[in-house]
N, C-alpha and C positions, 0 to 999 in steps of 0.2 A: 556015213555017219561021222567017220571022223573030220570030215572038210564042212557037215553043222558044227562040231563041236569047235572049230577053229573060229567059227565064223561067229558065234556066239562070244565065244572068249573075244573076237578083236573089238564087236560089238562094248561090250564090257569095258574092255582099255581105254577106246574112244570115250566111250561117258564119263570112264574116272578123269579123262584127261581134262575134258570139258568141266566137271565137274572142281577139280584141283584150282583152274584157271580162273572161274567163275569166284568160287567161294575161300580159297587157300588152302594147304595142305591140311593145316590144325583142324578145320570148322570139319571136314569133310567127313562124313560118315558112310558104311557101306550102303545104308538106306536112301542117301542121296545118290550116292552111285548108280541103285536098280534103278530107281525114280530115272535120270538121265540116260540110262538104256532102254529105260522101257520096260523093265523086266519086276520081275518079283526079286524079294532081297535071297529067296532061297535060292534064286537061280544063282545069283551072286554067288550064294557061299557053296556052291555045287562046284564050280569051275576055280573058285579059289578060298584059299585060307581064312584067312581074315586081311584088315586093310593094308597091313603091310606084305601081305602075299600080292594084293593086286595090283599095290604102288611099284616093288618090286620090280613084275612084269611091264608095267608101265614104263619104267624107269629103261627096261630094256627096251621093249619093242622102240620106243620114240627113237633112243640114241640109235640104237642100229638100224631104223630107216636114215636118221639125219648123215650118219655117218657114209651109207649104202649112197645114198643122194651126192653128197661131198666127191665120194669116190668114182660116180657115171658123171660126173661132170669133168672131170680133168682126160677122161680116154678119150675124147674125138680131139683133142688139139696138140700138134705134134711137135712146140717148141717146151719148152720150159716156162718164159713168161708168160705163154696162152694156157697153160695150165696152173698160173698163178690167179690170171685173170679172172678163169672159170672159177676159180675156187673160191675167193671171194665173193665173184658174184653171186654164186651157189649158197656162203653160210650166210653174206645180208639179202634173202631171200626177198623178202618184202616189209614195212614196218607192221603191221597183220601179223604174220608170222612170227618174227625175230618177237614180238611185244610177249604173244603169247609164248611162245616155247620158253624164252629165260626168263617170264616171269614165275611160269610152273617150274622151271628148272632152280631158279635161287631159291625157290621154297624148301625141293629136293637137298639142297648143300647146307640149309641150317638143318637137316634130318641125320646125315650123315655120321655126326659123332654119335648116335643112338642105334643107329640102322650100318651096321659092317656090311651087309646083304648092299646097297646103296651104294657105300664106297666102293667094295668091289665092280660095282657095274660101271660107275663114272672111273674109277681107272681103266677098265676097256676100252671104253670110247675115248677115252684121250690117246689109247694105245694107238686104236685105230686112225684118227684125228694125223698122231704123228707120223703113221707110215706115209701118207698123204706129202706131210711133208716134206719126208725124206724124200721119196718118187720126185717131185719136185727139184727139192735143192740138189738131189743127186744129178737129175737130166742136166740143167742148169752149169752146174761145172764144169761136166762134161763140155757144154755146149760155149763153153767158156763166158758164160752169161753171168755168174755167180762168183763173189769173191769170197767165200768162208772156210774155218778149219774144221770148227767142230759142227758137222753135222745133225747128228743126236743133238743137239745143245739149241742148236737154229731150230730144227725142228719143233719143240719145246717151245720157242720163242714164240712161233709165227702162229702159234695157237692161244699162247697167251697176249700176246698184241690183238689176237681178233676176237676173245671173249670180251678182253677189258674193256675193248673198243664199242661195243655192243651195251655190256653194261653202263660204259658212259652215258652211251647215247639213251638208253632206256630210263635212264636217272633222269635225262635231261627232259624228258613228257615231250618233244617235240618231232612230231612225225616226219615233219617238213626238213628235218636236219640229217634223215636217213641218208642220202646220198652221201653229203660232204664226209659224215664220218665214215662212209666205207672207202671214199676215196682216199680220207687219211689213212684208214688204216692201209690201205694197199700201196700207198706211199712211203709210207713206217715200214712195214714188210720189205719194200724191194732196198731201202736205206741200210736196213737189217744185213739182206742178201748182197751189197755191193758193197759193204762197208771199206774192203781192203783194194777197190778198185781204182 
């Protein structure tokens, strides 16, 4: 009973995600929501509150698979820069992809001064985000690959080098420009990490 009732609820996320992506955060209502699972709107409010109960979980489940994804992509490569490599390659997934997720996702950051539930969850994922990179710029020193002091600080950086970078590029409506700017950014990144070399 309980692995329907999961399956039901993930059913539910996916529609609102689809839904979110489709129509915007503001327009979406939970009747759009059943409508895009398929369901009735009571089944909706059986498994969840109201719509910022469902965005919420939305807001989690997504970052914590992106983030779970980000993190299986750097364990099979055993240098430093192969697990820079991975990981880039890992958050500019595809333009598909990258288009959807931070378009649902900027919607999510003009919510945030309203919704603390919101902020607290994108602080997570950035938490997670940066262990990633610490893993990273840690091996890297070691490995004598990396010339940096602060740590914590890069780590911070290479996160925000690779949203802005994304964001650029989704400002720019040009799919065909997906590569180049992953390549800058993984360029930026390593500029970042040898600075003192």
């Amino acid at each position: 009973m309980a692995k329907k009732a999961e399956q039901r609820r993930q059913q539910i996320l996916k529609a609102a995600f689809e839904a979110v992506a489709a129509k915007g955060y503001d327009s979406v209502t939970l009747q759009d929501i059943a409508d895009y699972a398929e369901v009735s709107k009571g089944v909706t409010n059986y498994y969840f509150k109201n719509k910022v109960d469902v965005f919420s979980h939305l807001l989690e489940w997504i970052t914590t698979r992106i983030y779970e994804k980000e993190a299986a992509s750097i364990e099979l490569k055993e240098t430093a820069l192969g697990k820079l490599e991975a990981y880039i390659d890992q958050v500019f997934v595809s333009p598909e992809e990258n288009k959807t997720f931070y378009s649902v996702y900027l919607d999510y950051l003009s919510q945030m001064k309203h919704q603390e539930r919101y902020r607290q969850i994108n602080q997570q994922f950035y938490e997670n985000c940066w262990s990633i990179g610490r893993e990273i710029i840690t091996q890297g020193l070691e490995e004598g690959v990396f010339h940096i002091e602060d740590v914590e600080q890069s780590a911070i950086s290479i996160r925000s080098m690779i949203d802005g970078t994304l964001i650029q590029w989704l400002m720019s409506q040009d799919d065909a420009k997906h590569a180049s700017y992953k390549s800058h950014c993984h360029q930026s990144v390593l500029r970042l990490l040898r600075a003192s070399s």
